[in-house]
C-alpha positions in Angstrom: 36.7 -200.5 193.8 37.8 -204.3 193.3 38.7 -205.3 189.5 35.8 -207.7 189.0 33.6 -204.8 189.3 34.9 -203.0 186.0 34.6 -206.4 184.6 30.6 -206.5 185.6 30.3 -202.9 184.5 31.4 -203.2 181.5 29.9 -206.4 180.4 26.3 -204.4 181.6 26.9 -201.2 179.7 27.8 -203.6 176.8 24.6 -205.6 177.0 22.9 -201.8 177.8 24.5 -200.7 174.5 23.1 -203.9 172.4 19.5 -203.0 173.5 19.5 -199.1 173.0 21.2 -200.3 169.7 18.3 -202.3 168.8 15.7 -200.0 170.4 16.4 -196.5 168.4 15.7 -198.7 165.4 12.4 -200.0 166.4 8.6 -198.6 166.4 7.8 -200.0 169.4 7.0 -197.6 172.4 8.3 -200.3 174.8 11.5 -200.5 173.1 12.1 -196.9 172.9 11.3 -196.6 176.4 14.1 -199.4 177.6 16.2 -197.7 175.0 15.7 -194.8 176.8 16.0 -196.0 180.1 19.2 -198.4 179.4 21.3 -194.9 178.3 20.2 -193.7 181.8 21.6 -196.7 183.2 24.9 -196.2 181.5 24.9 -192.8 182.9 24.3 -193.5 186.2 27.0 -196.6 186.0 29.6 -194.2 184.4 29.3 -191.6 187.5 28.8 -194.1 189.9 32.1 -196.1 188.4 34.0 -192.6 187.2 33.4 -189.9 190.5 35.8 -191.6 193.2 38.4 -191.8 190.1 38.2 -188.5 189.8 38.4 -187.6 193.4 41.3 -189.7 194.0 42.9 -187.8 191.0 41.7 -183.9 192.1 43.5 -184.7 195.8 41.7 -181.9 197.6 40.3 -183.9 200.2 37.1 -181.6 200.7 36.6 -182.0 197.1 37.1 -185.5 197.2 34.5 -185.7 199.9 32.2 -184.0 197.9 32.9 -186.3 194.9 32.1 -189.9 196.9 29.5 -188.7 198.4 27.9 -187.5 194.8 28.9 -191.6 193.5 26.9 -192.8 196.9 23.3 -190.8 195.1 24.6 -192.5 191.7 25.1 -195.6 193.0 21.8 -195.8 194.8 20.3 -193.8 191.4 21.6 -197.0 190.0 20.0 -199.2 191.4 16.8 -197.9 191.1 17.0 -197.3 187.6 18.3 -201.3 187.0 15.5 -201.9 188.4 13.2 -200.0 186.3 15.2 -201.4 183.5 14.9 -204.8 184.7 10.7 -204.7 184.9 10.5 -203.1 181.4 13.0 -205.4 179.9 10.6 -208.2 182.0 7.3 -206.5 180.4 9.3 -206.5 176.5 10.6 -209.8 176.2 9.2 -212.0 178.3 5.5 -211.3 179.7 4.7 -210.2 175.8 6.5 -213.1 174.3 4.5 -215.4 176.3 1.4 -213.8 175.4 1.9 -214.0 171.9 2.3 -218.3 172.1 -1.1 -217.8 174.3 0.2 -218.5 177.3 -1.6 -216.6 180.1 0.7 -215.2 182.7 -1.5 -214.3 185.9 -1.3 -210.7 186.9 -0.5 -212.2 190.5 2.7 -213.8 189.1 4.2 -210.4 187.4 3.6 -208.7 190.4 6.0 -210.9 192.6 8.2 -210.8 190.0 8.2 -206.8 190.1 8.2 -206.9 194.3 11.1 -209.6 193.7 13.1 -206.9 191.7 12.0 -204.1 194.2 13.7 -206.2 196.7 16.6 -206.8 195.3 17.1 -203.3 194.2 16.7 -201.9 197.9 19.4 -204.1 199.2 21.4 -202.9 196.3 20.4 -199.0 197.8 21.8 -200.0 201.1 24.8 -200.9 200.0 25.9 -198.2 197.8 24.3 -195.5 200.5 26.1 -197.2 203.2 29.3 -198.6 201.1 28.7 -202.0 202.2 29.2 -205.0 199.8 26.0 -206.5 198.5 26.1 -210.0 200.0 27.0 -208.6 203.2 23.9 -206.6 203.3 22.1 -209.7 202.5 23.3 -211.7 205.1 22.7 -208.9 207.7 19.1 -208.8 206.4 18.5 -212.4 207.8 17.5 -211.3 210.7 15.6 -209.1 210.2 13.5 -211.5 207.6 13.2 -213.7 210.5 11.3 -211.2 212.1 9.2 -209.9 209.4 8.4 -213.3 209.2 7.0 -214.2 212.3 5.1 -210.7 212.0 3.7 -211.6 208.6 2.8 -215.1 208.9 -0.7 -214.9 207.9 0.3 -212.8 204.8 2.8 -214.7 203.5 0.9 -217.9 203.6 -1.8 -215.8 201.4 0.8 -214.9 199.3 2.6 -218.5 198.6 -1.2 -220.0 198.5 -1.7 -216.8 195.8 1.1 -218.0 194.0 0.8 -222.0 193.9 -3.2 -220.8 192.9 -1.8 -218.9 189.8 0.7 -221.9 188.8 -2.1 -224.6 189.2 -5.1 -222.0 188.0 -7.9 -223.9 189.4 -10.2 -220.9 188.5 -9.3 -217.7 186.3 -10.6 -214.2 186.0 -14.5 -214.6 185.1 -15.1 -218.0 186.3 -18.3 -219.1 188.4 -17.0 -221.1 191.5 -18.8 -222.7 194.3 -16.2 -222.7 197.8 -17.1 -225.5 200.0 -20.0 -225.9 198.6 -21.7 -222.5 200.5 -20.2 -220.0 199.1 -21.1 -219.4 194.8 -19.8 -216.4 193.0 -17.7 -215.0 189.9 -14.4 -214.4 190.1 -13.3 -210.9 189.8 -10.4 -210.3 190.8 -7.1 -212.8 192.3 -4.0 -210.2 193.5 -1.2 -211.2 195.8 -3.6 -211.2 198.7 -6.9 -212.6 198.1 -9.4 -213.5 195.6 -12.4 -211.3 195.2 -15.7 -213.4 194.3 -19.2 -211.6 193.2 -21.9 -213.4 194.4 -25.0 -213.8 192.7 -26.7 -211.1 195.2 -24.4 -208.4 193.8 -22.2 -208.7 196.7 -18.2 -208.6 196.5 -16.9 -211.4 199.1 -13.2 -211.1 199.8 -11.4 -214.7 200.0 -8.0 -215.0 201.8 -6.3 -217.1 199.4 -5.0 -219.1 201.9 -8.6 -220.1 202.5 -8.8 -221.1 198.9 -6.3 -222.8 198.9 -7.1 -225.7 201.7 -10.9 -225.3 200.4 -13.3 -227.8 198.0 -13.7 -225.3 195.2 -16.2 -226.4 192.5 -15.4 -224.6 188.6 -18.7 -224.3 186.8 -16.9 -222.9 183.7 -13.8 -225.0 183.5 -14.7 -228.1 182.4 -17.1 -227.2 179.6 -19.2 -224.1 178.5 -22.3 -225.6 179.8 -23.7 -225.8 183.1 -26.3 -228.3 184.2 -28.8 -227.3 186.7 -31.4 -229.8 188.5 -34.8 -228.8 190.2 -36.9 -231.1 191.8 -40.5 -231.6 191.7 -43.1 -233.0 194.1 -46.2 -234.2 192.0 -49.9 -236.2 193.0 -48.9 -240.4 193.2 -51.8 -240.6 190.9 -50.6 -238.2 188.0 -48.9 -240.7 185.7 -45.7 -240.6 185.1 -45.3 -240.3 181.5 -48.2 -238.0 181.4 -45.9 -235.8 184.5 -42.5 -236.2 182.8 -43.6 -235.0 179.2 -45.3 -231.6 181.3 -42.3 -231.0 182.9 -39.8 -231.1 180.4 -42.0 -229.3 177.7 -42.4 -226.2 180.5 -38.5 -226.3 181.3 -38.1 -226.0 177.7 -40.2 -223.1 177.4 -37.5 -220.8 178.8 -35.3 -219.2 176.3 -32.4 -219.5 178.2 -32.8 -223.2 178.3 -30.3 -225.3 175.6 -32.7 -226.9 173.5 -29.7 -229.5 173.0 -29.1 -231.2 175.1 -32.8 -231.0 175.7 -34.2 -231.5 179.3 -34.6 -234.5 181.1 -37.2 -235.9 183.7 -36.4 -238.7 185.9 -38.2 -240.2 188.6 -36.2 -239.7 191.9 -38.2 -240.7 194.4 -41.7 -242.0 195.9 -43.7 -241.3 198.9 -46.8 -242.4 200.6 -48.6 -239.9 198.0 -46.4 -238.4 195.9 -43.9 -238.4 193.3 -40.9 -236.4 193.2 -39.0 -235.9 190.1 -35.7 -235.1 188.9 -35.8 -231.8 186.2 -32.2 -231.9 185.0 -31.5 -228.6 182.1 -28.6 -227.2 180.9 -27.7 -223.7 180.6 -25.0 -221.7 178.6 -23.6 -220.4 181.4 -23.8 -220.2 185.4 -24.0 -216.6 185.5 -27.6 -217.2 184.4 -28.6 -219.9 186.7 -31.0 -217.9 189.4 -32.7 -216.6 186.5 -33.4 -219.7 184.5 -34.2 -221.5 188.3 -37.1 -218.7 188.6 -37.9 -219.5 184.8 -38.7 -222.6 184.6 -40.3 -222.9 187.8 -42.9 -220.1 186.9 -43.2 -222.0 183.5 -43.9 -225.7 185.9 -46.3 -224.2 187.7 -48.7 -222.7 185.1 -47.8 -225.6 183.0 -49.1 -227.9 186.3 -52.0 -225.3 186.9 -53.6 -225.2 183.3 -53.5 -229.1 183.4 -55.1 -229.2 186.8 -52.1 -230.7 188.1 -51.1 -230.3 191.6 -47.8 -230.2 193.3 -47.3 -232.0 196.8 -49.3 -234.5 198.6 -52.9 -234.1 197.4 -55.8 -236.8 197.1 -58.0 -234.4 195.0 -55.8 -233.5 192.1 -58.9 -235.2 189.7 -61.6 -233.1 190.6 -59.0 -230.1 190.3 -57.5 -231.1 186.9 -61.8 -232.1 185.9 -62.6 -228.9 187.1 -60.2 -226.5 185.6 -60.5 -228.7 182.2 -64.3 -228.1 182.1 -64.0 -224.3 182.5 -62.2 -224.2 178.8 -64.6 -226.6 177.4 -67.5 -225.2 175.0 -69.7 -227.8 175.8 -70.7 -226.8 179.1 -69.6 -222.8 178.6 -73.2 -222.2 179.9 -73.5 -223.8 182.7 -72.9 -221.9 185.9 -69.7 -222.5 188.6 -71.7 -224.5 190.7 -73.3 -227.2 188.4 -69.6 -227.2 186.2 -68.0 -229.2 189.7 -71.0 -231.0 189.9 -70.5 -232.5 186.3 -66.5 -232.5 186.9 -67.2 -234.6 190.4 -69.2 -237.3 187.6 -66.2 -237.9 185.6 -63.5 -240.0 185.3 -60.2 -239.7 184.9 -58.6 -242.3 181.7 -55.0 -242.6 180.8 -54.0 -243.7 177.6 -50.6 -244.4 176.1 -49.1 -243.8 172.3 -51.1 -245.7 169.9 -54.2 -246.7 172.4 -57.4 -246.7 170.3 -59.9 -245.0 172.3 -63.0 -245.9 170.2 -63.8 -247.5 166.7 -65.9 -246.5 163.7 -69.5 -247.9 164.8 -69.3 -249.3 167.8 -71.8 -249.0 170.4 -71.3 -246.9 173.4 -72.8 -243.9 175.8 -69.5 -242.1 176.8 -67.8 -239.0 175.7 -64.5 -237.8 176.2 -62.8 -234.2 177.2 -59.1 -234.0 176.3 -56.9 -232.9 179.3 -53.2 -233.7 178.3 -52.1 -234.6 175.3 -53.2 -235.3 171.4 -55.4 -237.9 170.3 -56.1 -238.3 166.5 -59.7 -238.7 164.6 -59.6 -241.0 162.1 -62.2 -241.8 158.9 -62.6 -244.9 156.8 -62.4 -244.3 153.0 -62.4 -247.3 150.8 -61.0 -249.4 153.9 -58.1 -247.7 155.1 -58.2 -245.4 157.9 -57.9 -241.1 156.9 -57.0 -238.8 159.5 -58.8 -235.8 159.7 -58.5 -233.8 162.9 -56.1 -234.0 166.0 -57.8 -233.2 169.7 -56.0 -231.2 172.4 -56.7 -230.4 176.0 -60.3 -229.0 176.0 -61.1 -230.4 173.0 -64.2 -233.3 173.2 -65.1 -236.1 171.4 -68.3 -239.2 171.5 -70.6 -236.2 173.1 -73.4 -238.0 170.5 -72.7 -241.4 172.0 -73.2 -239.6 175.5 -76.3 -237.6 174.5 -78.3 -239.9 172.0 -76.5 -243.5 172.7 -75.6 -243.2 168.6 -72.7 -245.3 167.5 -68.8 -243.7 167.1 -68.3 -242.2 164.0 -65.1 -242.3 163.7 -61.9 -243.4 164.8 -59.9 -241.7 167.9 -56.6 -242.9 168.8 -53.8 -241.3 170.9 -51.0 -240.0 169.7 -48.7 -239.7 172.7 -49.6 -240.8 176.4 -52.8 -239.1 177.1 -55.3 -238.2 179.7 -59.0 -237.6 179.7 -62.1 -237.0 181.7 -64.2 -240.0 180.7 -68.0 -238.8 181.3 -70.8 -242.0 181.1 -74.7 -242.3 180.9 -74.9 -243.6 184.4 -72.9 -240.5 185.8 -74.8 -238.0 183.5 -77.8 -238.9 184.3 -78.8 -238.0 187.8 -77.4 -234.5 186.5 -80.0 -234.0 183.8 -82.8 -235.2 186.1 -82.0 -232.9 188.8 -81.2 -229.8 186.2 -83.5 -230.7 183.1 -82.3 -227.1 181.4 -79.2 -229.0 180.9 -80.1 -231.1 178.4 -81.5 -228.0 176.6 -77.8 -226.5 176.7 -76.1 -229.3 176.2 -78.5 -230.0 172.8 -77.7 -226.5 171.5 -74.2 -226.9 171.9 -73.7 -230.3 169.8 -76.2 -228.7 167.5 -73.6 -225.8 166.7 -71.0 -227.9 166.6 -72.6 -230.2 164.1 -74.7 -227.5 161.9 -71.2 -225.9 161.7 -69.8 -228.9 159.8 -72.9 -229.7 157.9 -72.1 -228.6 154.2 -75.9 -228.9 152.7 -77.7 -227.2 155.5 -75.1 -224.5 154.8 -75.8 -224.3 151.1 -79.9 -223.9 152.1 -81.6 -219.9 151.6 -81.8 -219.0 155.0 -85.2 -219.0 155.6 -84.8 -222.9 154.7 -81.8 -223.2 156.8 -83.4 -221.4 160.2 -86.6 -224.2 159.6 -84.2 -226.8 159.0 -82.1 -226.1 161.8 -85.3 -225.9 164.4 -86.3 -229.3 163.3 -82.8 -230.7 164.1 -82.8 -229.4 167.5 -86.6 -230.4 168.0 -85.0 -234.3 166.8 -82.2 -233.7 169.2 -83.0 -232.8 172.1 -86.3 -235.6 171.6 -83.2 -238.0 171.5 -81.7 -236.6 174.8 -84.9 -236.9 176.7 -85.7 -240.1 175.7 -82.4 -241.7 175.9 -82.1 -240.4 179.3 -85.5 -240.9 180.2 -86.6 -237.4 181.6 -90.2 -237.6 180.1 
């Protein structure tokens, strides 16, 4: 065997030594297990090194024989077990050195590293089973990579595109990617191979990495936490837009899953020959719950849209819809029938109002009333000149019904509080109603009667005998008012 050899030897069963050293006096199972390994190693490299010594000393030349061919299995016992050594030392002080400064070594990576080793080693088996030198059995090898090569064209690329993935880590373990902008899915797995995606269906996709690596990939999670997701909405031309953009953030909002900050945002994105469409733009903690919070909030739109009587797409009759669903919730006309409610919803009139619009004043004169359908408008009462609020209306809520019925001044102040709409209901429109149903003037009476009775503090104090009489009378007065007002004597 050439001098340098001894020279190599020794210097490996010296470093060998240093760790087993250093090993027995440490707790750690990796350690003992190199420790452990490493005496093996010195073993094998001391028969490996010592046998043809001793056969060239014994001179018996079938014992001799015998002898090399024992340091062949040694030698190629040695260079499997450097190689065991070698990943174990690899796992000890390097991979868990790095991970303790928090510096993530894909799995990908390691595994070349240990198939690098692997490779090495089995040249290293070659030449001690066939006593060749080393760097002559690497030279013969040439060929035959050339050949594997051509054979494994495919694989390799997916390997080197598996590697330059791992050193550039455009997407880790866990991640929500979108490839090309088709494919969307989490990232389960990357190996030496592929990348294996879960899409949101459940499904595992299997994705060459050489694919990957010539393709657009979009990372929902790298940039930020947060994902923001967009939905957009066709509304009626005639819904306005404030009135459209505050309905469809408050119901976007209304999903729990839905970041309350940022909150959500409306924007007008674009307009038709009858519609509106708008821009619903959300954020969400994560993309893994993006299909859910999509189904969310467009459930919450659409009974958001439908209680307001607010249709979606193209549609010339979104008043008489939003009137007529309004009117079903209102007390006022609770007992009227189906039929004779869209008669009185075909009379009104839909009137937008914005923040801080006074509706009507304290006093003045007027014959229209007013049925909330979005928003909040606020009733206001004068004490000692200054205005008092003491009520806020919502959607079904009314207000001027004794202007309407009696042609009695406002008694109060309304004003809105955010941009508002409501169904606007005159004399002029009301009154071919009353004529052609006189009972409704009966109804309506009774109803504004209740309401008024209910806020009346002396006729509550009365004995009830007093209080029945007293209440007869008002409705007698009232519905006296109604007729003659509207003229159906």
């Amino acid at each position: 065997m050439p001098a340098h050899y001894w020279v190599y030897a020794a210097a490996l069963v010296a470093l060998i030594a240093w760790f087993g050293l250093r090993g027995m006096r440490s707790n750690d199972t990796a350690a003992r297990r190199l420790t452990w390994v490493g005496g093996g190693l010195i073993a094998t490299t001391a028969l490996w090194l010592g046998l043809p010594l001793l056969a060239a000393l014994v001179g018996v030349p079938v014992v001799g024989g015998l002898l090399i061919d024992a340091a062949r299995l040694f030698g190629v016992a040695w260079w499997l077990v450097l190689a065991f050594f070698a990943i174990v030392a690899l796992e000890r002080f390097v991979w868990r050195a790095l991970d303790r400064r928090q510096i993530g070594v894909p799995k990908l990576l390691k595994d070349v590293v240990r198939a690098l080793v692997l490779v090495v080693a089995m040249f290293g088996v070659v030449s001690a089973a066939f006593d060749q030198s080393f760097t002559g059995v690497l030279a013969a090898s040439g060929v035959l990579a050339v050949v594997i090569g051509f054979a494994m064209q495919s694989t390799l690329a997916d390997l080197f595109s598996g590697i330059a993935l791992n050193l550039e880590r455009p997407y880790k373990v866990g991640d929500w990617v979108r490839v090309d902008g088709v494919l969307a899915g989490q990232v389960v797995e990357i190996n030496w191979r592929a990348t294996r995606l879960r899409s949101g269906e459940g499904n595992t996709v299997v994705m060459p990495n050489s694919k990957l690596a010539a393709a657009q990939i979009v990372n929902y999670d790298l940039s930020m936490s947060r994902y923001r997701a967009v939905l957009n909405v066709p509304l009626d031309a005639r819904i306005s837009p404030g009135l459209a953009k505050e309905a469809l953030a408050a119901a976007a909002l209304k999903s729990m899953r839905v970041c309350a900050d940022p909150p959500p945002g409306v924007s007008t994105l674009e307009i038709r020959d009858a519609s509106i469409v708008y821009e619903i733009a959300y954020w969400v903690d994560t993309f893994d719950d993006d299909a859910r919070v999509r189904d969310e909030v467009a459930t919450s739109i659409w009974y958001a849209l439908d209680a307001a009587g607010i249709a979606l797409g193209q549609t010339r009759d979104t008043e008489r819809l939003m009137a007529e669903r309004v009117l079903d919730h209102v007390d006022l006309f609770r007992d009227t029938d189906a039929a004779l409610r869209k008669s009185i919803a075909a009379a009104a009139t839909v009137a937008t109002f914005h923040a801080g619009d006074v509706v009507v004043r304290l006093g003045d004169a007027d014959s229209s009333m007013f049925v909330v359908a979005r928003g909040v408008f606020e009733v206001a009462l004068e004490t000692d000149g200054r205005r008092v609020p003491v009520a806020r209306l919502g959607t079904g809520d009314f207000f001027g019904e004794m202007s309407l019925l009696t042609g009695s001044p406002r008694s109060a102040h309304v004003t809105a509080l955010c941009d508002t709409s409501a169904l606007e209901f005159d004399k002029a429109a009301l009154a071919p109603l009353l004529h052609a149903h006189p009972e409704l003037a009966k109804k309506l009476g009774d109803v504004v009667l209740d309401r008024k009775l209910a806020n009346d503090a002396t006729l509550r104090a009365l004995p009830p005998i007093e209080r029945r009489q007293a209440t007869r009378n008002e409705a007698a007065a009232l519905l006296a008012s109604i007729r003659r007002f509207f003229s159906l004597d």
